[in-house]
C-alpha positions, 0 to 999 in steps of 0.5 A, a space after each residue: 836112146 837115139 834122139 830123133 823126130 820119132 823120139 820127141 813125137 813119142 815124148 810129147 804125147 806121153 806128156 800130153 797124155 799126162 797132162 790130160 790126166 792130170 787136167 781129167 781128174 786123175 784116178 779118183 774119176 776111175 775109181 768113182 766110175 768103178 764104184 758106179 758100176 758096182 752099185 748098178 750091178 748091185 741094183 740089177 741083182 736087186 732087181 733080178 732076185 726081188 721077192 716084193 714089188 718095193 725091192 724090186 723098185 728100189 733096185 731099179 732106182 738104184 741101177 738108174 741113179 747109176 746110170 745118169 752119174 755114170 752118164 754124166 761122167 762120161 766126158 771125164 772117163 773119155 778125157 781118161 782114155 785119150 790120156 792113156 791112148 796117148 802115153 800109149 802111143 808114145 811109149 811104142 814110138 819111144 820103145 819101136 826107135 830103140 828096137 830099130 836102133 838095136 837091130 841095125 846095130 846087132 846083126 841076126 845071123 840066123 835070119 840072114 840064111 845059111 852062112 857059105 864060106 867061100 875059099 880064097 884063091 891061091 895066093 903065090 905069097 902066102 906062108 903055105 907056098 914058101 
């Protein structure tokens, strides 16, 4: 890998990005985000196929209570996609800076059209002539 301006912006914001990972509080907001939307899900479907009035209030409780946690967490889950927008970010400029490295220093020959071999004019000291 070529050092190059590219190369250190790409790293730094994988670094940022880790950072405000680790500041958001890692995988565990994930997984408490996903627990939430589980449970709303479940209180909707509690909802839809109630047969009493006292389930179907109890599902909406549920779905509500969801949605306020899951409101509240929102800075955090934001903060969590910054990061990974950032290590995202900054592995494609990492990864385009070696592909462009790669390309100028292997040549494609079949994008470059068709080869013509040109003859060399006759040369009175070639080996042929004598």
């Amino acid at each position: 890998m070529k050092i190059n301006n590219k190369s250190l912006i790409g790293l730094g914001l994988i670094l940022l990005g880790i950072i405000l990972f680790i500041y958001s509080g890692n995988i565990f907001t994930v997984i408490g985000g996903v627990a939430l939307l589980f449970a709303m899900y479940f209180g909707y479907k509690m909802y839809r196929e109630a047969a009493t009035d006292g389930v179907k209030i109890l599902g909406a409780i549920i779905v509500v209570i969801g949605a306020v946690f899951l409101i509240s967490m929102s800075p955090l889950l934001i903060v969590l996609a910054l990061s990974l927008i950032c290590v995202y970010l900054g592995w494609r400029l990492i990864k385009r800076n070696d592909d462009s490295d790669f390309h100028s220093s292997h040549r494609d020959d079949r994008s470059s059209g068709p080869i013509i071999e040109v003859e060399k004019p006759f040369d009175s000291n070639s080996r042929d002539s004598k």
